[in-house]
C-alpha positions in Angstrom: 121.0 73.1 140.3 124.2 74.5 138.4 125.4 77.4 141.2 126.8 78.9 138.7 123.2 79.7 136.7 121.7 83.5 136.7 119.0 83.7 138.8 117.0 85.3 135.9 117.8 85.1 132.6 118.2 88.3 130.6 118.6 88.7 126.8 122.2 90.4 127.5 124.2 89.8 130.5 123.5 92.3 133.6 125.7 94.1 135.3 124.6 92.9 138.4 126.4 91.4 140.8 125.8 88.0 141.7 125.1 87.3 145.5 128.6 85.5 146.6 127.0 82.0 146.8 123.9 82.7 146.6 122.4 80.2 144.2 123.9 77.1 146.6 121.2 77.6 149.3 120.1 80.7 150.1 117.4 80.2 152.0 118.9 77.7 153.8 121.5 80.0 154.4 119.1 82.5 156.1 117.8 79.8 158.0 120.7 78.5 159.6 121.8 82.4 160.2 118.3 82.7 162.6 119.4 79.2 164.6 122.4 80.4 165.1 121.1 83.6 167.7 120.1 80.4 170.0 123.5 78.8 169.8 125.4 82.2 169.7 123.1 84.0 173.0 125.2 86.5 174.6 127.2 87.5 171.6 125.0 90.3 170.4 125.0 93.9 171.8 122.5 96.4 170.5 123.4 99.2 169.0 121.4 103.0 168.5 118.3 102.6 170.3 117.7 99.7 172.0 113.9 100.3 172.8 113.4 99.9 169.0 116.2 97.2 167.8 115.3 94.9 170.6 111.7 93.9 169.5 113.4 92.7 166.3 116.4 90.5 168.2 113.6 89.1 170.0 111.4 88.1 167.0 114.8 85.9 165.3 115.2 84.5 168.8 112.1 83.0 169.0 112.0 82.4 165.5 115.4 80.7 166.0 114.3 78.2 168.8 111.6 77.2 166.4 113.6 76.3 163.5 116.0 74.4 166.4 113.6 72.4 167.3 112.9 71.4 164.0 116.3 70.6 163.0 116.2 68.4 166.5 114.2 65.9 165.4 116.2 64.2 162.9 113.4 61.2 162.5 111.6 63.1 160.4 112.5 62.9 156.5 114.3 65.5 155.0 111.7 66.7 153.2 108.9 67.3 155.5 112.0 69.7 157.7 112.4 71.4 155.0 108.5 72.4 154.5 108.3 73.4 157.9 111.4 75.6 157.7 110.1 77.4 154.7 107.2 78.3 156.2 108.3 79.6 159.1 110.8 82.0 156.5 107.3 82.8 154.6 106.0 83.9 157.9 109.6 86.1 159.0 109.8 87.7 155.2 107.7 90.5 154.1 107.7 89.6 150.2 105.1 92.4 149.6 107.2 95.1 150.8 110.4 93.2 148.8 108.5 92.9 145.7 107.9 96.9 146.2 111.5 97.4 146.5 112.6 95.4 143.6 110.5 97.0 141.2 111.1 100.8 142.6 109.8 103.3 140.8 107.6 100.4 138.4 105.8 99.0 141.5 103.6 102.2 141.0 102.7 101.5 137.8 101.1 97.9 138.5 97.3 97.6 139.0 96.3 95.3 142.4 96.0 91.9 140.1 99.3 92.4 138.6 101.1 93.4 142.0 99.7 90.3 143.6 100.7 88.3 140.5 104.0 89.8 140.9 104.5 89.1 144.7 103.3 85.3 144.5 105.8 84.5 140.9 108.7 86.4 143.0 108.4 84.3 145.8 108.1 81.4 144.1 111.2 81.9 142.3 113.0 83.3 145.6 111.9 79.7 147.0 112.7 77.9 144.5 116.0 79.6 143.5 117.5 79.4 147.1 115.4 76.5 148.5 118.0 73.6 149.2 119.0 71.0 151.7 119.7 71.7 155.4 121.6 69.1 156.8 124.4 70.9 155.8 123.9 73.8 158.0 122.8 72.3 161.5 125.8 71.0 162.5 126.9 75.5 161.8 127.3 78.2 164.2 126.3 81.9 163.8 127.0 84.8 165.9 124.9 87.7 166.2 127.7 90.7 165.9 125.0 93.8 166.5 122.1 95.5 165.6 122.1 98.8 163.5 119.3 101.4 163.6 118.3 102.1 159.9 116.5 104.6 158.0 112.5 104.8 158.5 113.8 103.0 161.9 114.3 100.0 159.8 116.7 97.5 162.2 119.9 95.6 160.5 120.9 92.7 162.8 124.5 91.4 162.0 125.8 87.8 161.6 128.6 85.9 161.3 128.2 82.1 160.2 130.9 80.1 161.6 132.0 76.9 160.2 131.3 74.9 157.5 131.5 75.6 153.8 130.5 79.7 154.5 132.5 80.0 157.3 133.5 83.9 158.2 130.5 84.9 155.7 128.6 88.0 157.2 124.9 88.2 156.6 123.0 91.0 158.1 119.0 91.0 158.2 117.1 94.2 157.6 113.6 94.2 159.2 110.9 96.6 159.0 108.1 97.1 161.3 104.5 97.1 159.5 101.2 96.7 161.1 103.0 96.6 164.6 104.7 93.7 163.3 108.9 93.2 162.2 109.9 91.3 159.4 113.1 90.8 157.1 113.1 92.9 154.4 116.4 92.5 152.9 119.4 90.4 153.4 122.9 91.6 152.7 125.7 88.9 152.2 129.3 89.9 152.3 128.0 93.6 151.1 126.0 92.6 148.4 122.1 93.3 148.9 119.3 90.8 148.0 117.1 93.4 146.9 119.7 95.6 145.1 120.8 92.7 143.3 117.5 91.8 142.0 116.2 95.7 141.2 119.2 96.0 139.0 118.0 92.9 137.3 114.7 93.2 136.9 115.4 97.1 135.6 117.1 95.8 133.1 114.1 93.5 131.8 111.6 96.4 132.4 113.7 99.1 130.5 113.5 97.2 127.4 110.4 95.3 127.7 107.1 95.6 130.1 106.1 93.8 133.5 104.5 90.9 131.1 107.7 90.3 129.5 109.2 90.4 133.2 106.5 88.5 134.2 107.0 85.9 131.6 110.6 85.2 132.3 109.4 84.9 136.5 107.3 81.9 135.3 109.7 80.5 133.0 112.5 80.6 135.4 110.3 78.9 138.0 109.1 76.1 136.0 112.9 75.7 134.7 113.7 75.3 138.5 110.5 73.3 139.4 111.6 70.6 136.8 115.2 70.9 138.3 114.0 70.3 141.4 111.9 67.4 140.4 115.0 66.0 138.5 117.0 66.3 141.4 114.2 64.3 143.4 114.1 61.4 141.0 117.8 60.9 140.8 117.8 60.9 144.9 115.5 58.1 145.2 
């Protein structure tokens, strides 16, 4: 996939910002972020309120040792890691509440068949958008600079990968606990929000069009992608 290509396209260009290399892996990005709390214990120190932001740590940790163990076992293919890595980020990532932000104010105006539509074509296209290899990050470091008490008691947990092609590049994690239960809600690279990036996009659809048009260009983007991917499989083998 060109890393170069909008994420959506638009009819006019947006004035969003792009997420600094964002569309070269992503979600393999956030992965390797949550292996490195195992390789980087010690590092973090909680800031705020540590009866609430420690739950949180203690959710990527264990997260983190799974997705290590994974990455371990370098007989299995390629493929079948990757699989098991994205659902353990389908598990950690609260697309509802996401999809909720992205939208904003339009969220509210969406009966419960076109918010479910909405959250499954989102994810898909988050996947599938960000979805990429990860034998380039295992042999990367990441350490855990400290944990910010948010708004709504929302928890930021700070990172810093080290090495490799994003080395220095700070990602911080904000998770939000619904249903007695934490998960990511956002992810900020080098200052520039996930969900920010993507409100300002889709706002831009929706102000001169409706969720169908926005719809529309979710599915079109994620077959484009699907028949990239598929492309990219063929050439491989």
């Amino acid at each position: 996939m060109n890393p170069e290509r909008r994420c959506l396209p638009a009819s006019r260009p947006t004035p969003a910002r792009r997420l600094p290399a964002a569309c070269r892996g992503l979600l393999s990005a956030l992965t390797a972020a949550i292996v490195g709390v195992v390789l980087a214990s010690g590092v973090a120190a909680a800031a705020d309120d540590p009866t609430i932001t420690e739950a949180p740590r203690q959710l990527i940790d264990e997260t983190a040792q799974e997705i290590v163990a994974i990455l371990a076992n370098k007989e299995a293919p390629s493929e079948e890691r990757v699989k098991k890595i994205e659902a353990i980020a389908y598990d950690i990532f609260d697309f509802t509440t996401m999809s909720k932000l992205v939208l904003a104010r339009n969220w509210r105006k969406l009966d419960k068949a076109q918010r479910a539509d909405f959250v499954r074509e989102f994810k898909l296209h988050l996947s599938r958008t960000y979805g990429t290899r990860l034998d380039r990050y295992d042999q990367e470091r990441v350490e855990v600079t400290g944990t910010q008490l948010e708004p709504r008691n929302d928890v930021s947990v700070m990172t810093t990968i080290v090495g490799g092609q994003f080395d220095g590049a700070k990602i911080s994690y904000r998770l939000r606990n619904r249903k007695d239960r934490w998960r990511i809600i956002d992810v900020v690279i080098e200052g520039v929000s996930l969900v920010s990036n993507y409100r300002s996009q889709f706002a831009e659809v929706l102000n001169n069009g409706s969720i169908d048009d926005l719809m529309a260009r979710l599915r079109d983007k994620n077959f484009e992608l699907e028949e990239d991917e598929s492309a990219a499989t063929a050439s491989a083998t």
